[in-house]
N, C-alpha and C positions, 0 to 999 in steps of 0.2 A: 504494500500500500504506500504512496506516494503521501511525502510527509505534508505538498499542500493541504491534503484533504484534514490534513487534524490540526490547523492552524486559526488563532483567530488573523482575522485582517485589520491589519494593523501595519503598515506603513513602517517602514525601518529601511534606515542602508546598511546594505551590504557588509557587512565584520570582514570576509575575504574575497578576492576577486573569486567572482561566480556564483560565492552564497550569498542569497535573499533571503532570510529569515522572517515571513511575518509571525507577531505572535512576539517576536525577540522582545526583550526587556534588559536581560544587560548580557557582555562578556568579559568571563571572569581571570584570572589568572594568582596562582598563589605560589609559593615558595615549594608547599609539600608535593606540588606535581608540577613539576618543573617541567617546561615547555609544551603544555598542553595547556589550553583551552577549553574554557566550560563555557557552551553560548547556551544562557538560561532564555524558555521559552513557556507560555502559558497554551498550551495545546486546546484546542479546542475538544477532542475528543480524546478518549483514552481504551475503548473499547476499539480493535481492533478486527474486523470481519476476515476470515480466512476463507478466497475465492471456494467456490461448492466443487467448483471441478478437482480440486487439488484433494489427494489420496489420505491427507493428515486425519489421526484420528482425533480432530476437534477441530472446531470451529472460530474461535478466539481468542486471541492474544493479551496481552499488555506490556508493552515495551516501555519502562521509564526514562530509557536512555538510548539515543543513537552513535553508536562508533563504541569502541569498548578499549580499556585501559592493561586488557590481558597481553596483548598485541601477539597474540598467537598466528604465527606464518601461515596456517595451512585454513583460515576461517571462513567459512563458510558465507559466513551475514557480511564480509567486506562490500559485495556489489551493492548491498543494499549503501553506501554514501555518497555511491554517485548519483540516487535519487536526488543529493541535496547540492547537485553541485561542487560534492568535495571527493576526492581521490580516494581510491580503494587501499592504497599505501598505507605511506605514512598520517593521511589526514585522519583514517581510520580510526587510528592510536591518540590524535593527538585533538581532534576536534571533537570535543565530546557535549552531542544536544542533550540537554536535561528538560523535561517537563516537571517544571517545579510544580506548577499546580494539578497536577494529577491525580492526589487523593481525590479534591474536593469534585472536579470532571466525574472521574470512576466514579463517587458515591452517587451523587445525581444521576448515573446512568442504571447503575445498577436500579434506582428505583422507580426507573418508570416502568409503567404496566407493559409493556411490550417487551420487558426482558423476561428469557424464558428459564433463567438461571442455568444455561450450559454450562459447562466446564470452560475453565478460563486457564491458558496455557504460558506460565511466567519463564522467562528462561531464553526461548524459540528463537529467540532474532541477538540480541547482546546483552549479556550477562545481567543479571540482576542486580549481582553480589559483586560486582567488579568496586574495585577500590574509593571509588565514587561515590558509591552509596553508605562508606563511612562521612562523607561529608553533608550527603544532603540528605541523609533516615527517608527516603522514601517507601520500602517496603514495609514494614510496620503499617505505615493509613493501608497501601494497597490491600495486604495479606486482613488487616482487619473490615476495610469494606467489603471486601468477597465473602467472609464468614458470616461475617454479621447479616449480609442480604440472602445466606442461604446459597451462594455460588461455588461447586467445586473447583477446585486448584491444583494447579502443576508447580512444581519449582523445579529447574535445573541447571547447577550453577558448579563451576568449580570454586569460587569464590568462600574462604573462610568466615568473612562477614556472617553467613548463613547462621553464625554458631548464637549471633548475640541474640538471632528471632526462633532458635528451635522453643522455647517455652511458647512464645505466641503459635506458630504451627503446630503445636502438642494441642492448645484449646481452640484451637480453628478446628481439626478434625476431631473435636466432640461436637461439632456443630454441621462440618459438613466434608465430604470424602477430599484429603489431604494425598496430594503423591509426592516423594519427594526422594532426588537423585543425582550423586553425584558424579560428574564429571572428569576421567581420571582413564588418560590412557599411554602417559609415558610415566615407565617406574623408572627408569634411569636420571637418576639427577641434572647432570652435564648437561645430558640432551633435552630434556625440559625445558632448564632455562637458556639455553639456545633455541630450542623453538617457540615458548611460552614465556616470554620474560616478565611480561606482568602479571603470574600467576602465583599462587600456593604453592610451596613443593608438594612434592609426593608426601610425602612424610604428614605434613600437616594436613592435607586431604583426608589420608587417613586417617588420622585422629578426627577429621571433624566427620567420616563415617559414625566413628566410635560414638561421640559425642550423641550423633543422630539417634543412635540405637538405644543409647544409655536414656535420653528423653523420650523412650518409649514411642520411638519414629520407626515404623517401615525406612530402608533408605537403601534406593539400588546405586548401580552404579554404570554411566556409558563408558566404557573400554572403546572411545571416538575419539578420531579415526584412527584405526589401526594401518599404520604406514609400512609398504612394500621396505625390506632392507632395512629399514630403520627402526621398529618396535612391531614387524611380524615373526623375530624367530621364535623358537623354542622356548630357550633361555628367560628370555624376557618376560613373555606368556607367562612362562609358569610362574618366576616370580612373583612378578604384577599378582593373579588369579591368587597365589596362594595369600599373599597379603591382604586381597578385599576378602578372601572368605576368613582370615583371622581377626580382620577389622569389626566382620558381622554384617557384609552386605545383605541386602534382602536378597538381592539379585543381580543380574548381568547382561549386559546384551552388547555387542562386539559387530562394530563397523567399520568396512575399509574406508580410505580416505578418497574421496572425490573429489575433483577440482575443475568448477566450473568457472564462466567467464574470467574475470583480472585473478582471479586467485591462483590459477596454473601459472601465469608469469611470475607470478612473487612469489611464487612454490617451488617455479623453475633456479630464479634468482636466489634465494636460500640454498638452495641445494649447492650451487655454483659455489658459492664461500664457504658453506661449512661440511658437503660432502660432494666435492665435485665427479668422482667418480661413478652416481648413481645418476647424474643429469643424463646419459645416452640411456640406461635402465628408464628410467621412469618415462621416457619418450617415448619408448618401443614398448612399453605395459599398458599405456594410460593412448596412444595411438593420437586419432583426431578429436577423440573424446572426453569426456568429464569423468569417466567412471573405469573401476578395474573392469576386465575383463570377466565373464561369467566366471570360467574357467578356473579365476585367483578366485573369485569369493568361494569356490567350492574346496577347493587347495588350504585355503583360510580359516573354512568349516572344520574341514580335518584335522588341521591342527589345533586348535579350539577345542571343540567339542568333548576331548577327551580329558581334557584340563579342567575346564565346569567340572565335567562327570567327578573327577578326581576331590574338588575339591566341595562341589555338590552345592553349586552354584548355578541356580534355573535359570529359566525365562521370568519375563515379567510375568506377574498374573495377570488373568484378560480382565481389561480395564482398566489396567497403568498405562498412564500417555506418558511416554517418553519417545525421542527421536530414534529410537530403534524399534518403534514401533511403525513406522511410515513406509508406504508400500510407493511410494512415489518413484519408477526411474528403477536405477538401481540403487538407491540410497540405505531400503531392507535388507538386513542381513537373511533372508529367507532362500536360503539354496537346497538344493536337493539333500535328504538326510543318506543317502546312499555312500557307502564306504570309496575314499579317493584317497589315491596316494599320492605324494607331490611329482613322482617320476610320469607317472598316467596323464599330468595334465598340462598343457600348454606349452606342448614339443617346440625349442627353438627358441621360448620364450623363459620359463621356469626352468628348463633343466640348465639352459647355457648363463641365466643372471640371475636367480633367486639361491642359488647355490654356487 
């Protein structure tokens, strides 16, 4: 959804060349986030419509925040900033819209009679819990206008922030169905924060599993994206898996990594500096396309599958909305359950570069 439609009209110039922000009120900059940009905005709307055609299992969003402070290289919601006029880069990282008035928006929407109180899907587009949101407590009004009106919730966030509202999420879901999941799929430190540098470590992720659990939370976990050479071997897998089942995840669900529009270039371009010898791999895997090949996610399943089993870590149960629930594309991990070995699949492809 194009961020016009959720703006009041309201007349402002331009903060950078190409962004028009109506709706803008001020841009901010502080010391604690250094060379980024907060352009505060009074949204007009905060409910979110998710087109009917699209495969998601829900229908409505709430995005508090556009561009995200994780600045994870391989991001999916990047294309969404050139809606606004601003670069899938670096502006991504560094121009970050806030809808300051969002509670009060949400609450008024929630009550008009024509809401049907669907499930409302937090997380979807950029982070909730991104570093941000210790500055402006936005989730607290949101998480408590959705209980309060009787609306079920998603949260999905790698974000530690999560930890200071698990009490509010504990009495939200005595009121109304609560999902909640985190996001967590490089256990290697190094490589984390060379790809996630505005993130949690591992380490702390886990504990805010723990933390989830110990507040009497369900709290699964997406193992997204799972990256060809870089966090799909063995090794890793097991790691990873055995640590979210000692953490207490509820659950799991395991995605390869896609790369649509600007985000394969800055996917391509990471790779270049920090593992140049997969940029001709990832060419000849990923082809003219966004997506692995059928072929890896089954390759992926096999390897997989047996590591859950091991460590007796399910699927979601039916009715968790998380992003590994989406049938859209090839974005589902949904492949054949039929036994594949890596040698059987993608002659020329896996046998001469995944090994």
């Amino acid at each position: 959804m194009r961020w016009d439609g959720q703006k009041i009209d309201a007349e402002q110039p331009a903060m950078l060349p190409g962004l028009v922000l109506t709706g803008h009120q001020r841009s901010v900059r502080t010391p604690e986030f250094a060379g980024v940009t907060f352009h505060e905005v009074h949204a007009k709307s905060a409910l979110n419509k998710v087109p009917d055609a699209s495969d998601v299992p829900f229908r409505w969003t709430v995005n508090p925040m556009r561009g995200c402070l994780h600045a994870c290289a391989y991001c999916f919601a990047r294309p969404t900033h050139e809606y606004l006029g601003l670069g899938a880069g670096e502006d991504f990282e560094t121009q970050i819209v806030v809808k300051t008035n969002i509670v009060e928006v949400l609450t008024a929407e929630l009550r008009r009679r024509s809401w049907a109180h669907e499930l409302v899907a937090l997380g979807t587009n950029t982070d909730p819990y991104q570093r941000a949101e210790g500055r402006y407590a936005l989730m607290p009004g949101i998480i408590g206008a959705l209980a309060h009106s009787g609306t079920p919730l998603s949260v999905l966030t790698k974000g530690t922030l999560l930890r200071r509202d698990l009490p509010l999420l504990r009495d939200a879901g005595q009121e109304v169905p609560v999902s909640l999941a985190i996001s967590l799929a490089i256990g290697d430190e190094d490589l984390q924060q060379a790809m996630e540098p505005g993130t949690p470590t591992p380490r702390a992720r886990l504990a805010l599993i723990r933390a989830a659990r110990e507040a009497g939370l369900e709290c699964g976990v997406l193992v997204a994206p799972i990256m060809p050479w870089l966090t799909d071997g063995t090794e890793h897998l097991d790691t990873l898996l055995g640590e979210l089942a000692e953490a207490g995840a509820s659950w799991v669900t395991t995605i390869a990594l896609h790369l649509r529009g600007p985000v394969r270039p800055l996917m391509m371009r990471w790779l270049a500096e920090h593992r140049p010898a997969l940029v001709a791999k990832y060419r000849r895997l990923y082809g003219n396309g966004a997506y692995v090949p059928q072929e890896y996610r089954r390759w992926l399943h096999s390897r997989v599958q047996p590591l859950r089993e091991r460590y007796g870590l399910s699927d979601p149960p039916e009715g968790v909305t998380t992003f590994g629930r989406w049938r859209r594309g090839a974005l589902a991990e949904t492949v054949s359950r039929q036994s594949v070995t890596p040698e059987a699949v993608m002659p020329g492809v896996v046998q001469t570069a995944l090994f």
